[in-house]
Every structure is written in structure tokens, then in C-alpha cells.
N, C-alpha and C positions, 0 to 999 in steps of 0.2 A: 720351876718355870711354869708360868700359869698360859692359861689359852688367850688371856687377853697382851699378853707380853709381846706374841708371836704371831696373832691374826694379822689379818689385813679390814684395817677398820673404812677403807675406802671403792672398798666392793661393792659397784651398786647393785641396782634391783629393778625390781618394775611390777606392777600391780596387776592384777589376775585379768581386769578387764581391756587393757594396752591390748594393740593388734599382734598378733603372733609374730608378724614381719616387721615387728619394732625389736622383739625379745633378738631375732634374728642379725638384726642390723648393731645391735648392743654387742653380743658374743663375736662377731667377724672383726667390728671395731676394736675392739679392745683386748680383744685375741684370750676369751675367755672360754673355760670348759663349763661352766655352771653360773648362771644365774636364779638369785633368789626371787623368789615370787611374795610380794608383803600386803597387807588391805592397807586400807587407809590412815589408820595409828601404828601401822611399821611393825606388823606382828607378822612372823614368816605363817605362810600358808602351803610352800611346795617348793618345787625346784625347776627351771628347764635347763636342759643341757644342748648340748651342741647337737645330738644324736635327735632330740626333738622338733629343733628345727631344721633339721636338713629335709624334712619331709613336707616341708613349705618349697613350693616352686614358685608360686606366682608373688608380685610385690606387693599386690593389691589383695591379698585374700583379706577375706572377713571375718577369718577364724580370730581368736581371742584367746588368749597366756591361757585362763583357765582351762583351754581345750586342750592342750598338750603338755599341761605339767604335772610333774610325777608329786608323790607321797616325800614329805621328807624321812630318811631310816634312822637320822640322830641327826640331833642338834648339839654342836658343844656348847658349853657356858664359859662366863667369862674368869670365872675361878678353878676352873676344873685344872687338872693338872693335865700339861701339855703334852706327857709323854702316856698317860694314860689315853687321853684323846685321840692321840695317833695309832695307839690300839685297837681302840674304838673304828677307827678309819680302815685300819688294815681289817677286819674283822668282818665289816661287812661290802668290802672292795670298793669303798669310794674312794677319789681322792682327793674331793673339796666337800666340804659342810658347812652346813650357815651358824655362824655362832647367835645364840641368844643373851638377855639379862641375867635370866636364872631357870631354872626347873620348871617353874610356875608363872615365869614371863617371857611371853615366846617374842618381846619387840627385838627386831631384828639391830646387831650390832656389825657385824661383820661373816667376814669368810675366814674359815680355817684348811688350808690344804697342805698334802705330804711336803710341800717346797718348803711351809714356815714353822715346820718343825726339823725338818733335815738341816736347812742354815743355820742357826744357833746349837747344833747338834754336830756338827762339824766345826763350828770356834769353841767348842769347850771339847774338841779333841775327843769325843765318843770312843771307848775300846773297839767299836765294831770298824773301825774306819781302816784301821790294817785288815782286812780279812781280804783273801785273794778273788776274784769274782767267779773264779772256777766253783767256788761255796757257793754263792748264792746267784748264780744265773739260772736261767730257762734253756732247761736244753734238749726236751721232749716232743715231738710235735710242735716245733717251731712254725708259727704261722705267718707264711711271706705272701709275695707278691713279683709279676714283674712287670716292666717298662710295658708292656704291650697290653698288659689287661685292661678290661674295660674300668675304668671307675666306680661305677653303678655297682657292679659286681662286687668288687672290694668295699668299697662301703656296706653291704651289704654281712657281709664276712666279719668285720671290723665290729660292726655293730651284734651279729651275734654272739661275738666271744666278747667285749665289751672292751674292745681295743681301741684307744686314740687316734693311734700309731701302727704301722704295719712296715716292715725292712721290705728297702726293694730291692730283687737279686738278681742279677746276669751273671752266667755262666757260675754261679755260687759262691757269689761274692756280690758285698751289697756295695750299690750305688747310689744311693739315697733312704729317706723314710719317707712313707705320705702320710699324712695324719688328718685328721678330720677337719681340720680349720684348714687345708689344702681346698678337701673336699668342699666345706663347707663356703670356700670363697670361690668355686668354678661353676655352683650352681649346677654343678652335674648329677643331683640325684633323682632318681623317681619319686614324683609325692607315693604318701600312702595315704592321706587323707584329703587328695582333691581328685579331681579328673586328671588322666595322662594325658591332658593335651597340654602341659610343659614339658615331657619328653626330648630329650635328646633324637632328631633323627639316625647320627650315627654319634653312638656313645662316646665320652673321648676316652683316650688308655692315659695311665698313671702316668708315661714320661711324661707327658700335656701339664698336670693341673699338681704333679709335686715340686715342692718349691726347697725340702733340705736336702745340703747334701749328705753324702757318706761322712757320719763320723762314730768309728768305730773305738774298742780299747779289746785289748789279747786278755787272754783267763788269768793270767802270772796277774793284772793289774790290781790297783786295790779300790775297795767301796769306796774311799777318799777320793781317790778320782774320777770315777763315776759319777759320783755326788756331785765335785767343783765341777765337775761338765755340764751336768744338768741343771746344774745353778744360773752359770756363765750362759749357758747358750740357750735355756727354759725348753729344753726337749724331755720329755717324757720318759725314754725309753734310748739303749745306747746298744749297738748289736757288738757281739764278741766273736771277734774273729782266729784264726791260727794264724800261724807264719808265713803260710800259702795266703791270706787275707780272705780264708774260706770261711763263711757262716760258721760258730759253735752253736751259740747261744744268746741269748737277749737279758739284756739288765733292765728294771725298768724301777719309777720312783717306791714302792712298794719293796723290789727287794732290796733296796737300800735303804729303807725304812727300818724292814723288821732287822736286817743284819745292824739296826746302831739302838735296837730299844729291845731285845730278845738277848 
């Protein structure tokens, strides 16, 4: 299974010098984590992600792609092996990369993320796919959230620990997730690279601006249904609950990765 089997060859992009609040208006659109940054013969030059531009508040800034996008950490190729690549990915915790031509031609081809190697890793029945989620959840300093916090705040959180997604909890049971593209379509964050005078006067709290609800699976389940969850409903991450429907643990694309390629 090669990398170009399994990418997605219809991921756009947009070029270093586009207004920052285009790159913006691309990622809300289309409900993306990572767009690729390419010059003008389609050679990737960087990445922005959603966490980059949430720090644009105004519609009209003047900033420009090249002011807010990162380094790329690996680029897959179009012959690389697919389950090596996903390695690659777990490795250095992303979980979309720009696929290139080759080693030594960086023209942009596509996107490779943990979803298009999980779905053909689940139709050929992967051994990891019986494993019960009690094996491969997060169940250490679990990092929530609830209904009444500020936004601003948890974005904040989300972005230091380099979270999408955060479970929201009342009384210790979740009642939805928020995730970044919540955030990122409420416009509720602090710039960090303009003046605060886009500011929220009163912040809003996460029941406001989150939009999934609770969907949860018990530890007994298996990475197979995890997976077809994440697949079917395109969420990130799935919180594990007990039979009380109390917070365990959190599944997220990543350990259901390494549980079908380890």
C-alpha cells in the first residue's frame, strides 16, 4: 500500500503571499486541520494549520500566509509505503502531511492524514482492530473542559498541549466535544499578532460555540469501532466512558493508529 493509493489528491493550498484571512476562510470552509503553503510552480514551502489562524481576528488584516506558517517536519512521497508513512506521522505527532513527487521534488501532490491510512487499514481487517480500548486509551491527566468556561481560555489549553478536540464534562460525564473548528468558526479567540481591539467584551463559554454532541464508547469496545466511528462521523478523538457513563479515558486518531500498525 503506497502513499499515493491512500492520499487525498484534492487538497488544496494557497500560496505564501494570499492574505492570511483567505488561508482562514479555506480551513472554516472545508472544515480542514492543515493547509499546504506552495510558490508558484506547486513546490510546498510550509504548512498553516487551524491553530494559526485563529490568531487572526480581524477580516481585513494585512498579514500574509508567509507570516504565519510553520516549517514542514516531513513530507510523504508518492511511493513511500503507506504504513511506514503513518509512522512517520505518529512519530512526530502530526496528523496531516503534504505529500510531494519525490525526495528531491518538493511539487506539491496532495494531503496524507491518520483517516487515509486507518480506512483501508480497517477493510483489510488489520489484527490491531480486535484490541479492547482499555489497551490503547488515555487515561492520565485527562484534559477536559466544561459548559461554562470561557472559550478563549480553552483554546488556549488546546493549543498548548496540541489538542483539536477537548471532552466537555458536567458533573463527570461528557456532554459533547469542542474542537478547534467550533472555535475557529465563533471567532472567539484573542489575536496574538494584531491589536486587542477584536476582543470579546464578555468572552463566550464553550456551551455557546460547541457544536458535537456526546459520543462516547466503554473500555470492553474494540479499536474497530473507534475507527468506524471516526471514520463515519470525521471526529478526532472519542471519550471512554464506564457504565455510570463517567469519563475513563480518551481514544484519539493516533491511538488507533499505532494499535493497527505496531
Amino acid at each position: 500500500m503506497r502513499v499515493q493509493d491512500v492520499m487525498n489528491p484534492n487538497h488544496p493550498s494557497i500560496y505564501p503571499d494570499e492574505h492570511a484571512t483567505k488561508a482562514r476562510a479555506i480551513l472554516r470552509e472545508f472544515r480542514l486541520r492543515v493547509l499546504p503553503v506552495v510558490d508558484e510552480r506547486k513546490r510546498v514551502l510550509g504548512v498553516v494549520s487551524r491553530s494559526d489562524v485563529m490568531a487572526i481576528s480581524s477580516s481585513v488584516s494585512p498579514m500574509r500566509v508567509r507570516g504565519i506558517m510553520s516549517k514542514v517536519k516531513f513530507a510523504a512521497t508518492l511511493d513511500m509505503d503507506a504504513i511506514q508513512a503513518g509512522r512517520e506521522l505518529l512519530r512526530i505527532d502530526e496528523w496531516y502531511v503534504p505529500v510531494v513527487k519525490s525526495p528531491t521534488d518538493y511539487t506539491y501532490m496532495g494531503m496524507l492524514g491518520l483517516d487515509n491510512i486507518i480506512k483501508p487499514l480497517c477493510e483489510r481487517k488489520a489484527a490491531g482492530l480486535s484490541i479492547p480500548l482499555s489497551e490503547v486509551m488515555s487515561k492520565a491527566q485527562l484534559i477536559t473542559c466544561t459548559p461554562d468556561d470561557e472559550a478563549d481560555n480553552i483554546w488556549r489549553i488546546m493549543r498548548k498541549h496540541s489538542f483539536a478536540g477537548c471532552p466537555v464534562i458536567k458533573n463527570g460525564k461528557p456532554v459533547g466535544i469542542v474542537s478547534q473548528q467550533d472555535l475557529l468558526e465563533s471567532g472567539a479567540i484573542f489575536p496574538e499578532f494584531e491589536a486587542k481591539k477584536g476582543r470579546f467584551r464578555t468572552p463566550p463559554t464553550i456551551f455557546t460555540v460547541m457544536k458535537t454532541p456526546a459520543v462516547s464508547l466503554k473500555p470492553d469496545n474494540t479499536v474497530e469501532k473507534a475507527a468506524k466511528l471516526m471514520l463515519e462521523k470525521n471526529i478526532g478523538r472519542v471519550p471512554i466512558v464506564d457504565k455510570k457513563g463517567v469519563l475513563v479515558g480518551i481514544v484519539d486518531r493516533e491511538d488507533v493508529l499505532r494499535a493497527l500498525i505496531t
